[in-house]
C-alpha positions in Angstrom: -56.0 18.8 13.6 -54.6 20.3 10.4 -52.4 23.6 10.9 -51.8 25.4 7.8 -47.8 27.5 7.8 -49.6 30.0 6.3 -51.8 30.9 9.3 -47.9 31.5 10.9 -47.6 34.1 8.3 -45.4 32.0 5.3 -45.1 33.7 2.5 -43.9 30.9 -0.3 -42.5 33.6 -2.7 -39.1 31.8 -3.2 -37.2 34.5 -2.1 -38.3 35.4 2.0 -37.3 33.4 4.7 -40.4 31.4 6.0 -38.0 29.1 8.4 -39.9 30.5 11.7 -43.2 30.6 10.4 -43.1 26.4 9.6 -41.2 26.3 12.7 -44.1 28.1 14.8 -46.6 25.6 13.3 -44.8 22.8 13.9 -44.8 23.9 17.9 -48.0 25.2 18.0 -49.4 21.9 16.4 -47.0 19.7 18.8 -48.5 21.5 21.6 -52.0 20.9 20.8 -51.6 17.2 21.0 -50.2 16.8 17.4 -51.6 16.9 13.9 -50.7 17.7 10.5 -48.9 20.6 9.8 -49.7 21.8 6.1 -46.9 23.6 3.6 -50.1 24.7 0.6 -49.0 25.2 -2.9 -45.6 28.2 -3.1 -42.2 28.1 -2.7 -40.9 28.1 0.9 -37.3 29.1 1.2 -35.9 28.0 4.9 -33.2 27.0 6.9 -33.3 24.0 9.6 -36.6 23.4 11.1 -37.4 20.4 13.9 -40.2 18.4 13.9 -41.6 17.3 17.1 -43.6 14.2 18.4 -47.3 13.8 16.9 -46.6 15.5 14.1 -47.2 15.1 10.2 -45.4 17.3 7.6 -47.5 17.2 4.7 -46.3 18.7 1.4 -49.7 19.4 -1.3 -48.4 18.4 -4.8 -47.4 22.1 -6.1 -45.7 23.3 -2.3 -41.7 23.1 -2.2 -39.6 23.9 1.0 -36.7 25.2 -0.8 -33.1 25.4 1.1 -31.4 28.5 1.8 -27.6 28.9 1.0 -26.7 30.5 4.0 -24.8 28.8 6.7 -26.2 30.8 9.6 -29.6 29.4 9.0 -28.6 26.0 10.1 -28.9 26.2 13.4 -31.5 23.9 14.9 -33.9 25.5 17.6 -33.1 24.6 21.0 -35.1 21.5 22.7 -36.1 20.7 26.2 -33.6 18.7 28.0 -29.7 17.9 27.5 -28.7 19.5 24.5 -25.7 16.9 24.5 -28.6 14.4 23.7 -30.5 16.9 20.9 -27.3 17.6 19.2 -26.1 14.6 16.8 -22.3 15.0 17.5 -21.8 16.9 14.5 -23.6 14.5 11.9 -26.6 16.8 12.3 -26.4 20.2 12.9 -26.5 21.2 9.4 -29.8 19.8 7.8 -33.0 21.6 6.8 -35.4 19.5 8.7 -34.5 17.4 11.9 -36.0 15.7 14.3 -34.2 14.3 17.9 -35.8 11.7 19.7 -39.8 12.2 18.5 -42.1 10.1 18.9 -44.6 9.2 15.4 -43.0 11.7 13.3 -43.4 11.7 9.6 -43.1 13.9 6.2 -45.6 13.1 3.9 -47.4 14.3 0.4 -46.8 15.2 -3.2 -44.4 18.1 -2.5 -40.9 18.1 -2.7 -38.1 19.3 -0.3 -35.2 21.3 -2.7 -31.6 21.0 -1.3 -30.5 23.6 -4.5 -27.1 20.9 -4.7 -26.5 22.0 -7.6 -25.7 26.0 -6.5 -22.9 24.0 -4.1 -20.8 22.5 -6.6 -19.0 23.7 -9.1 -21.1 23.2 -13.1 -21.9 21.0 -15.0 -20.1 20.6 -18.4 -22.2 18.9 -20.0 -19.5 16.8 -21.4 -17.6 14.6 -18.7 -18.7 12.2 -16.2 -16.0 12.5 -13.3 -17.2 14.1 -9.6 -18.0 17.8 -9.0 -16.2 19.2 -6.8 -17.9 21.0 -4.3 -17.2 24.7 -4.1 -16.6 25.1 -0.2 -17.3 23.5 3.2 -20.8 24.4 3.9 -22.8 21.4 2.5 -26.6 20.6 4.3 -28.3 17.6 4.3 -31.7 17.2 3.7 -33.2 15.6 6.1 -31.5 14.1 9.8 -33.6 12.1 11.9 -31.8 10.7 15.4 -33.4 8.5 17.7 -37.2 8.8 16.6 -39.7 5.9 16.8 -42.6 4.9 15.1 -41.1 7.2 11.7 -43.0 7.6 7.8 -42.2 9.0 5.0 -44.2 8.7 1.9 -44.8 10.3 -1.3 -42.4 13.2 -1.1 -39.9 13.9 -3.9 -36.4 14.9 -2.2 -34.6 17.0 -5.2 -31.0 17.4 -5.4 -29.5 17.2 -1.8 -26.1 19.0 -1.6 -24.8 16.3 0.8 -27.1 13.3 2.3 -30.5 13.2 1.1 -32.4 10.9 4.3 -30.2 10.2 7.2 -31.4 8.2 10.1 -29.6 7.8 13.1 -30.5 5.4 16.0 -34.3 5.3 14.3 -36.5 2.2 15.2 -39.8 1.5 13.3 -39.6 3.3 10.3 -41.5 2.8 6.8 -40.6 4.7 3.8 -42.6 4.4 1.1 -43.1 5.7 -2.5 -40.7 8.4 -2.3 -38.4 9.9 -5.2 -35.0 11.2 -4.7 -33.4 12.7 -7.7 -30.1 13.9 -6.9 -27.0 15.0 -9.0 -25.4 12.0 -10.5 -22.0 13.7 -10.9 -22.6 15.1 -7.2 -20.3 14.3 -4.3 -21.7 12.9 -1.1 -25.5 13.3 -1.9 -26.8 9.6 -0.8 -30.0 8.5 -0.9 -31.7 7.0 2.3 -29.4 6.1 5.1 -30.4 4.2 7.8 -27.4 4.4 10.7 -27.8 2.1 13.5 -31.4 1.6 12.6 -33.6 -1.1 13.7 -37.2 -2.3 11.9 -36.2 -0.3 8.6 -38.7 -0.9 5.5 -38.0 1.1 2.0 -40.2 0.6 -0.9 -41.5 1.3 -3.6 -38.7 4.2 -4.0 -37.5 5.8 -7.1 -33.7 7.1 -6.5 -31.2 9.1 -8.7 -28.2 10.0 -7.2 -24.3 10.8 -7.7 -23.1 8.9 -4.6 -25.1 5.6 -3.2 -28.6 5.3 -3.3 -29.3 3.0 -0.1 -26.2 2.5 2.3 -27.1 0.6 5.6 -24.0 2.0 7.8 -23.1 2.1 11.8 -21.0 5.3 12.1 -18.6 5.8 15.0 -20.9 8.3 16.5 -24.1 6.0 16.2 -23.0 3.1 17.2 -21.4 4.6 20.4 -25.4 5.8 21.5 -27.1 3.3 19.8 -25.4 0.2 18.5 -26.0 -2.4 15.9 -27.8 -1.6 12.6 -30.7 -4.9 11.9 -34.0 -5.9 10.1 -34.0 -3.6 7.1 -36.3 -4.4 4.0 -35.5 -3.0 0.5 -38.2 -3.9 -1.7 -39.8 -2.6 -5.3 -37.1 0.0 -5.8 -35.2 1.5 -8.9 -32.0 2.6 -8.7 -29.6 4.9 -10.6 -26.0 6.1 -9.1 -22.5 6.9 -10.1 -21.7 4.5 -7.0 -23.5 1.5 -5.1 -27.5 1.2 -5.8 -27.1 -0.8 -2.3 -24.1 -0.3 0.2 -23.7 -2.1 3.7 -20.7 -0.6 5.4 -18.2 1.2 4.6 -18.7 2.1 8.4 -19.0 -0.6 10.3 -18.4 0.6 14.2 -21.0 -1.5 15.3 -22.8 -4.9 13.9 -25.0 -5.5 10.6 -27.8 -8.0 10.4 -30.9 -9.5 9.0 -31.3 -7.4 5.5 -33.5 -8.3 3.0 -33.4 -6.4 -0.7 -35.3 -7.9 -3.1 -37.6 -6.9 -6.6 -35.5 -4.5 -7.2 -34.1 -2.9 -10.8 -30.8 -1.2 -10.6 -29.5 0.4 -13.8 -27.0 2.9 -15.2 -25.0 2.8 -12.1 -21.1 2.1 -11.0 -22.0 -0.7 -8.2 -25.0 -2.8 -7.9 -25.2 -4.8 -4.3 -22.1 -3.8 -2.7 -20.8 -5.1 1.6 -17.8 -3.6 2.9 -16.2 -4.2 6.7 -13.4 -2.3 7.8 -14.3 -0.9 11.5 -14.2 -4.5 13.4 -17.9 -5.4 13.7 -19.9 -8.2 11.9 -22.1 -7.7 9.3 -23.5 -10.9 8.8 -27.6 -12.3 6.8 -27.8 -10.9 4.0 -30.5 -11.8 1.3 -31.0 -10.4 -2.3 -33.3 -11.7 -4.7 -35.0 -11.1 -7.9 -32.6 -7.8 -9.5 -31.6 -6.5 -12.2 -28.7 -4.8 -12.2 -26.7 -2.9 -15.4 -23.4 -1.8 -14.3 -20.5 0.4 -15.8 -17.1 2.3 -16.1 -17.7 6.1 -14.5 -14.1 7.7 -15.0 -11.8 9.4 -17.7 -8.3 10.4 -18.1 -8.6 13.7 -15.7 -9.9 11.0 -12.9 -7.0 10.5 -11.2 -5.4 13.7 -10.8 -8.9 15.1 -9.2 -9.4 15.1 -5.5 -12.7 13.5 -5.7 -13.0 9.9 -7.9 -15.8 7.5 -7.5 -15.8 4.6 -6.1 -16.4 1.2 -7.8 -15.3 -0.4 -11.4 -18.5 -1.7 -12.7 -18.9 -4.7 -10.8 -22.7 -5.8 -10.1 -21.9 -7.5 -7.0 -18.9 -6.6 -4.5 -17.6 -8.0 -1.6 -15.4 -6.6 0.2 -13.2 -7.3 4.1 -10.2 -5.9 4.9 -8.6 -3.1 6.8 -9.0 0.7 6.4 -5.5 2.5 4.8 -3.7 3.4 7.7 -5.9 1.5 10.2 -4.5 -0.6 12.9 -8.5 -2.0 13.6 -8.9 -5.3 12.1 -11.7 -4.9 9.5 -14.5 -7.2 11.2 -16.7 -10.4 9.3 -18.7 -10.5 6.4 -21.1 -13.9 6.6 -24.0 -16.1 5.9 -24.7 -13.8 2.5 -27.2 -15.5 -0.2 -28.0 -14.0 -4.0 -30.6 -15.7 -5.5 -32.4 -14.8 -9.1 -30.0 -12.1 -10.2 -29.4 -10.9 -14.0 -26.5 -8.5 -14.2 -25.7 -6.8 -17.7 -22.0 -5.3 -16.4 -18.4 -4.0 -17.2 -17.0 -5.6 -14.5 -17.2 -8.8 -12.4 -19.0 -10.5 -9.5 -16.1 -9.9 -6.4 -15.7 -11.3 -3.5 -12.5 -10.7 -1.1 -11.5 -11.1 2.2 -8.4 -11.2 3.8 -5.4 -13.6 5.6 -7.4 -11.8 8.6 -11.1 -11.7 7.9 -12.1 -14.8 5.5 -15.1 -14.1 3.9 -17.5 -16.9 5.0 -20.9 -18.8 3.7 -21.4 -16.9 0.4 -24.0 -18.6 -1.8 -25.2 -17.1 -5.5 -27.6 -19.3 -7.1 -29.8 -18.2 -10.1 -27.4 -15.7 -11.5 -27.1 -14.6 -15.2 -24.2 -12.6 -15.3 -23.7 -11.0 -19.2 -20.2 -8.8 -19.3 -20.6 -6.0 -21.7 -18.4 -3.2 -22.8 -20.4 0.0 -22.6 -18.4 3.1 -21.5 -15.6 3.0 -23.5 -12.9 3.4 -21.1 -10.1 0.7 -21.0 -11.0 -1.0 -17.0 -8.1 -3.5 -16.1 -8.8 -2.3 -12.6 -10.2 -3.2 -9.3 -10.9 -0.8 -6.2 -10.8 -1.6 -2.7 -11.4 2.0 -1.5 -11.6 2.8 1.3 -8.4 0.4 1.6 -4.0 0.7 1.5 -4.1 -1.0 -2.1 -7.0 1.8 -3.5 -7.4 1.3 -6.9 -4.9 -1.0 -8.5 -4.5 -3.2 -12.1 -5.7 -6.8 -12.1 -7.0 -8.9 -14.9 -11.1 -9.0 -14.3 -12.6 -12.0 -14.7 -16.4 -12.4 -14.5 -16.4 -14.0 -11.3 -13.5 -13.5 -8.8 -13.3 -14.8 -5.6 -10.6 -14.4 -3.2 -9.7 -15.3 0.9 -13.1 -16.7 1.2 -14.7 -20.3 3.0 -17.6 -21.9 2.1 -18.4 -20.4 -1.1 -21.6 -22.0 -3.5 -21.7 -21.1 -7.1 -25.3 -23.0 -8.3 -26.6 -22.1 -11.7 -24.0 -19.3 -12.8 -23.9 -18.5 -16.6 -21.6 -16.2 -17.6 -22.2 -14.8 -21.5 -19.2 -12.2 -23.0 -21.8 -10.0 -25.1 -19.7 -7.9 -28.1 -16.6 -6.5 -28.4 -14.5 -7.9 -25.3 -12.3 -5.8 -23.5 -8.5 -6.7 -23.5 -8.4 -7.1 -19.7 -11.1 -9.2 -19.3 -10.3 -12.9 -18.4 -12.2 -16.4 -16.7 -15.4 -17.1 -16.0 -14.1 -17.9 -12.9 -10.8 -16.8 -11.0 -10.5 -17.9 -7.3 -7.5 -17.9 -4.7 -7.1 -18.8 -1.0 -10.2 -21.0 -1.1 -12.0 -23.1 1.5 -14.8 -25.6 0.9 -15.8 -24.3 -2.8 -18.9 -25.6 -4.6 -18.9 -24.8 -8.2 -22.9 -26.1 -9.8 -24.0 -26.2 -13.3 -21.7 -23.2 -14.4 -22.2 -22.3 -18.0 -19.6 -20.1 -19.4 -16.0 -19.5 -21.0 -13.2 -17.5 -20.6 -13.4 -14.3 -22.7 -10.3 -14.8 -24.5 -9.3 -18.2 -26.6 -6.4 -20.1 -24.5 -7.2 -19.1 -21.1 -9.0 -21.5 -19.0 -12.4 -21.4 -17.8 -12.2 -21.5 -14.4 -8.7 -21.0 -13.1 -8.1 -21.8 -8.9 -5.4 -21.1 -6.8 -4.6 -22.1 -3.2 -8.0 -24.2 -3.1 -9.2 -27.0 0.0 -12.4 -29.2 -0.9 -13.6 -28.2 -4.6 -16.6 -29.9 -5.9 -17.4 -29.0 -9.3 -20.9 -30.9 -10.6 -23.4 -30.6 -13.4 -21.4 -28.1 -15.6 -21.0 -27.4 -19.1 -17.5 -26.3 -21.2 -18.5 -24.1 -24.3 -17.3 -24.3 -27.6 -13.7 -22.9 -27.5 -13.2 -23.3 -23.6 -9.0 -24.2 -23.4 -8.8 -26.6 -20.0 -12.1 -26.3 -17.8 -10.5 -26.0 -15.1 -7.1 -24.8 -14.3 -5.2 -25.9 -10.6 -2.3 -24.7 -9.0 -1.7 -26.3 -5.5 -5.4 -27.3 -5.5 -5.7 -30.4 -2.8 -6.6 -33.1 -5.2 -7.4 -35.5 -2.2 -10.2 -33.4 -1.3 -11.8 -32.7 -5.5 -14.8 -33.9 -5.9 -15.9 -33.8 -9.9 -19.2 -35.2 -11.1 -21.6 -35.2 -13.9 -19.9 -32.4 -16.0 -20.3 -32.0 -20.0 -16.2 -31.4 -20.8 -16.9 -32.8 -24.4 -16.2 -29.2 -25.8 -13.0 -28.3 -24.0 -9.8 -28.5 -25.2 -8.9 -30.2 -21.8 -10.7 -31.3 -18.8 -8.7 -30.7 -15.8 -5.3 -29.0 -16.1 -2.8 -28.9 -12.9 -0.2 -26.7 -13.4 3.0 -28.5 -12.1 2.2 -30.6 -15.1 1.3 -33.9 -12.8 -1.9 -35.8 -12.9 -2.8 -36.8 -9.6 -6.1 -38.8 -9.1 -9.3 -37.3 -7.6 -12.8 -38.2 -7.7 -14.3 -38.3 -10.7 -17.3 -40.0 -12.2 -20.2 -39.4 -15.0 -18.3 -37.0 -16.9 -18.4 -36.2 -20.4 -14.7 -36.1 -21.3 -13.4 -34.0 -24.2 -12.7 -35.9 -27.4 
């Protein structure tokens, strides 16, 4: 059955509160069975409204469901049953539309849904790029979903969210397909989709714009406590634009991560491209991206660091990151079993990959990956950021692939290309400490500035370095400090254009294996 709001007396002026009209049609339709419950073409200002089981939100192409600005209509209807169990333990008690444990539930159409973000935060200058700060407490999301089944959304355009834009708690069989979210980029807080302790997720086909991260996979102490682990989620087809991570797994990790897929996807203009963080104790562990194109870059000025809110991220296409929360006594959990395959990255900062003495990074493969390092911004970098972490943002030398605490670590067909201008902080083509098992494969590249080697490894146990090529201008190769030369393994590399070969720093030449190398002249 189709049940239009209008026939429960919504206006769609803009300006009078239709929030219990759509609400009455939503129950009537629920209680006829279920149906589709129409908002026609106007301008529906409302407050929080709760779908129910059977039902179908359609938005027509010219109808918008506008939020209101004030707090006291964000108070979710009451439900049958425990309203421990409707409630989301504060996560979502301010949104404009809910739903709590509904049964084929979906928002569909043409329409958009209007969070009015920008009426939160402070203005736009027209000039800067740091984060708006919001102008008080009161921020709702867009949409909060907990513990539905059998959940769609497609076509809808979700337009500037003043806090989440599509948060899912606890949500099993969901597709969301085709929809746009254009969101602030200098806003705070104003994800994209979120799927919390989600199981069965597929996005595609999306379009997202926002300030904060587009896609973040997350188990949040609350979730995880109800519903536990957060598995089998496909990104696929998808652009991306953000001020922080196109695609985030963690920061909150209070419960396990596993089995996500993200491939054919084009991430651009953005801060961070594919981006895993543990610091909450669980696992996150199979991870697959393939086929994306990512462009990264600086977001932050001089003001940055004497703002309350800063972003997060330092232009780094790919980021890896394990170790504790600042001021955390919980050890930060495992990242493992991650693969990148097919990936060309046009960035300010590099591939980086980190663990800890306490959580090694393990089984991290990138094959297939054209990595070009490009100034672009203008601002001066020489940073890295661990945030949310006790070192926070701190100076380091950034070379185009860093790798550090990590065991079992594949580098197969990595070409590294310093495009332009460089900047004066950036470094190797590869920089790696407190290594276990490291396979370096037909890596093409130099360090960005003459004299400094190549690759440069620290601390490493079982390198094997095969099939690569020095460049014109490359110093030494490869450059070893307490590197165990019992367990290097180097075969079939070009080294004819290097300066030197293999370089140990205490000066010695022990043997290793070696054979079928092209040795420099």
């Amino acid at each position: 059955m189709n049940v239009n709001i209008r026939d429960f007396g919504a206006v769609g002026d803009g300006e009078t509160k239709d929030t219990a009209s759509i609400q009455a049609a939503i129950d009537y339709c629920a209680q006829q069975g279920g149906g589709r419950v129409v908002v026609p073409h106007g301008s529906y200002l409302s407050g929080t409204v709760l779908l129910r089981s059977n039902v179908d939100l359609h938005l027509a192409a010219s109808a918008r469901i506008v939020s209101s600005m004030e707090e006291r209509d964000f108070v979710a209807p009451p439900t049958a049953g425990d309203r421990e169990a409707f409630l989301s333990e504060g996560q979502g008690k301010s949104a404009l539309i809910c739903a709590r444990h509904a049964q084929k539930v979906s928002i569909t159409g043409l329409g958009t849904i209007d969070g009015r973000g920008e009426h939160f935060l402070e203005p736009e200058d027209g000039v800067s790029d740091h984060v708006l700060l919001p102008l008080g407490g009161f921020r709702p999301k867009l949409i909060d979903f907990e513990g539905c089944t059998d959940v769609l959304f497609r076509d809808v355009t979700l337009y500037r969210a003043s806090s989440w834009g599509l948060h899912m708690t606890g949500c099993s069989r969901v597709n969301i397909n085709g929809i746009k979210i254009l969101g602030q980029q200098r806003g705070p807080n104003n994800d994209g989709i979120d799927p919390d302790c989600c199981k069965d997720v597929h996005i595609s086909d999306c379009h997202i714009e926002t300030g904060d991260d587009c896609i973040v996979v997350k188990t949040t102490k609350q979730g995880a406590e109800r519903y536990g682990s957060c598995e089998n989620i496909t990104v696929t087809n998808c652009t991306l634009v953000t001020h922080d991570s196109a695609v985030k797994i963690g920061t909150e990790t209070h419960a396990d991560i596993r089995n996500i897929v993200v491939q054919n996807c084009v991430i651009r203009n953005s801060n961070r491209g594919l981006g895993i963080w543990v610091r909450d104790g669980a696992t996150v562990e199979n991870i697959l991206f393939s086929n994306i194109i990512i462009e990264t870059r600086l977001f932050s000025n001089a003001e940055e660091p004497s703002r309350e809110l800063r972003w997060w991220g330092k232009g780094e296409p790919i980021f890896i990151t394990a170790e504790r929360r600042n001021g955390s006594e919980q050890p930060p959990g495992k990242i493992r079993n991650i693969r990148y395959e097919h990936i060309l990255t046009e960035a300010e900062g590099g591939v980086y990959i980190e663990g800890s003495e306490e959580s090694v990074v393990e089984n991290i493969s990138i094959r297939g990956l054209r990595h070009t390092m490009r100034r672009k911004s203008g601002y001066p970098g020489g940073l890295f950021d661990t945030q949310p972490s006790a070192r926070g943002v701190f100076a380091h030398h950034i070379p185009a692939v860093f790798c550090r605490h990590a065991k079992n670590v594949s580098l197969d067909g990595v070409e590294v290309v310093w495009d332009g201008e460089p900047n004066d902080h950036w470094s190797n083509a590869l920089y790696g400490e407190h290594i276990e098992q490291l396979a370096i494969k037909g890596l093409r590249g130099k360090a960005a500035p003459a004299g400094v080697s190549a690759v440069e490894l620290k601390d490493v146990q079982g390198l094997a370095v095969q099939g690569c090529k020095a460049e014109e201008g490359t110093d030494a190769f490869l450059a070893l400090e307490r590197v165990d030369a019992d367990g290097m393994f180097v075969v079939g590399n070009d080294f004819s254009k290097a300066k030197t070969a293999v370089r140990f720093a205490d000066g010695t030449s022990p043997e290793f294996y070696s054979a079928a190398n092209r040795m420099p002249k």
